[in-house]
C-alpha positions in Angstrom: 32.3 -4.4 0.0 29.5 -2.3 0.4 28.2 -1.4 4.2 24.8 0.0 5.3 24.8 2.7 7.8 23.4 6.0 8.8 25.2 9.9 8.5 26.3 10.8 11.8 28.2 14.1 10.7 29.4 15.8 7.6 31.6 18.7 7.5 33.7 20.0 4.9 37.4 20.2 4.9 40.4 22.8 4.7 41.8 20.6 1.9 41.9 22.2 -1.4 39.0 20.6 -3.9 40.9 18.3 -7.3 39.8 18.0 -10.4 39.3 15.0 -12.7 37.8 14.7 -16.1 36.8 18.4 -15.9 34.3 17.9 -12.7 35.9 19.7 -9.1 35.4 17.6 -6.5 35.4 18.9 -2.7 36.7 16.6 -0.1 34.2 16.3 2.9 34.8 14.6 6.3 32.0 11.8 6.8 31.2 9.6 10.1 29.0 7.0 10.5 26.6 5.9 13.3 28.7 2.7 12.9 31.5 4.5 13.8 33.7 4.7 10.6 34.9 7.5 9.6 36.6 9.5 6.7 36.8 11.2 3.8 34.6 11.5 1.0 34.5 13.9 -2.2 31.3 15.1 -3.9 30.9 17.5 -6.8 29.0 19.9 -4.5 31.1 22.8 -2.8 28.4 23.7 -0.2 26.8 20.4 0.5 26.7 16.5 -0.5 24.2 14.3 -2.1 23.6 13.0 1.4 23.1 14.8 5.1 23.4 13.7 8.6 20.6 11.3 9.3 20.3 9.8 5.9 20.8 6.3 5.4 23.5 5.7 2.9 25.8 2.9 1.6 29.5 3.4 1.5 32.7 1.2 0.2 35.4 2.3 3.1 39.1 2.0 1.3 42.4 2.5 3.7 46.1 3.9 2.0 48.6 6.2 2.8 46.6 9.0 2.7 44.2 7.8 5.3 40.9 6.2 5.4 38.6 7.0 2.2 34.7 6.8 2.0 32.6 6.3 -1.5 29.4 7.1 -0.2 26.0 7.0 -2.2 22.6 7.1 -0.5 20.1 4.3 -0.5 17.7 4.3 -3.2 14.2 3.6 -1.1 12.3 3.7 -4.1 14.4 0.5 -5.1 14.0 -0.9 -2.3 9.8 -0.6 -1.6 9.9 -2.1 -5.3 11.8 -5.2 -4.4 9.9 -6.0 -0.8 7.1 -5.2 -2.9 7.5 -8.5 -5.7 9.0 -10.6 -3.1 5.4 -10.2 -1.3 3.5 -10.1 -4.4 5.3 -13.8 -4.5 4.9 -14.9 -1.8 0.9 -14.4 -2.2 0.2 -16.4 -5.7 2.7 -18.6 -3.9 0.4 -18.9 -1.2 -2.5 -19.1 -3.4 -1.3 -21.6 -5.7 -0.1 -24.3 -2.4 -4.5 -23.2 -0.7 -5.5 -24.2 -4.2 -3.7 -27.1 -4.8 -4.0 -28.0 -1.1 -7.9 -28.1 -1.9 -7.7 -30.0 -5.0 -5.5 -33.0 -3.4 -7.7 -33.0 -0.4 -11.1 -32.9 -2.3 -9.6 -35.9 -4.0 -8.3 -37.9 -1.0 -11.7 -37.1 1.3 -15.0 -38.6 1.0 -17.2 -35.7 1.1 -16.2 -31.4 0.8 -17.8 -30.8 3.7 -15.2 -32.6 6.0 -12.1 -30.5 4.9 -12.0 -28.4 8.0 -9.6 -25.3 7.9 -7.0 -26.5 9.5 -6.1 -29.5 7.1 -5.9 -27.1 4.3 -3.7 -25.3 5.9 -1.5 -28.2 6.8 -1.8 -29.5 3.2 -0.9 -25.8 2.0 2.3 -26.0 4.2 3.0 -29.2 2.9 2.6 -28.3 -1.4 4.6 -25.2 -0.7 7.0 -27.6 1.5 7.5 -29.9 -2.1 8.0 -27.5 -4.4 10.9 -25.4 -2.3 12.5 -28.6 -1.8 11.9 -30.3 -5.1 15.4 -29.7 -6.6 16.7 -31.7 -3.2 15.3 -35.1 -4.6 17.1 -37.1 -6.6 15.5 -38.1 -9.9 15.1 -41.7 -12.2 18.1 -43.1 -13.0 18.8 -43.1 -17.0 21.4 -45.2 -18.7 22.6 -43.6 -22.2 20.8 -45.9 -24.2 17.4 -45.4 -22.8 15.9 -41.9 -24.4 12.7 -41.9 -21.9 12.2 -43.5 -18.5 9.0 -44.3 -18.5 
């Protein structure tokens, strides 16, 4: 499982670096602001990918050998995209309840003029309220030999 955390220190150690599939990899000791610790290996024989303050992601694995870190910073750029859409949502979400908030009342009251602000709102709450929970209701009842309902 994947944990969130920050680099409290990196250092590299005495151990000699290993190769695999013709890359060398160095072997580092990493700790955590959330107090894990251990070792991690990077292609890099003077530095890693990631430094001390940098917030990163690692997967920590324990075996004979000790603890063992795979460690891989966060990608911020992925992350501004995603809060990004999910607030870009959330606004034509927004919009669409205000607008059909206005609709239902404009249909329901006598004149435009007495929709005051705070009954849209209300009415807003209440459209985005239905359709989050629309999947919670429980639909007509259809035997097998009826095609359609209605």
């Amino acid at each position: 499982m994947k944990v969130k955390s920050v680099i409290k220190s990196v250092k590299r150690t005495d151990d000699d670096p290993w190769q695999k599939e013709g890359k060398t990899f160095y072997p580092y000791w990493v700790e955590m602001e959330d107090g894990v610790a251990g070792k991690a290996n990077s292609t890099g024989p003077e530095k890693t990918p990631y430094g001390v303050g940098d917030e990163v992601e690692y997967t920590k694995t324990e075996n004979t050998y000790g603890v063992s870190l795979r460690v891989s910073k966060v990608n911020k750029e992925q992350e501004d995209k995603q809060k990004y859409w999910e607030e870009k949502d959330a606004r034509i979400s927004n919009q669409w309840a205000i607008t059909t908030a206005l609709e239902y009342l404009k249909m329901t009251a006598n004149s435009a003029n007495q929709l005051t602000e705070d009954q849209i709102k209300i009415e807003a709450k209440n459209m985005l309220h239905m359709r989050d929970n629309l999947n919670t209701v429980d639909g007509p009842i259809v035997s097998q030999d009826e095609k359609y309902p209605y």
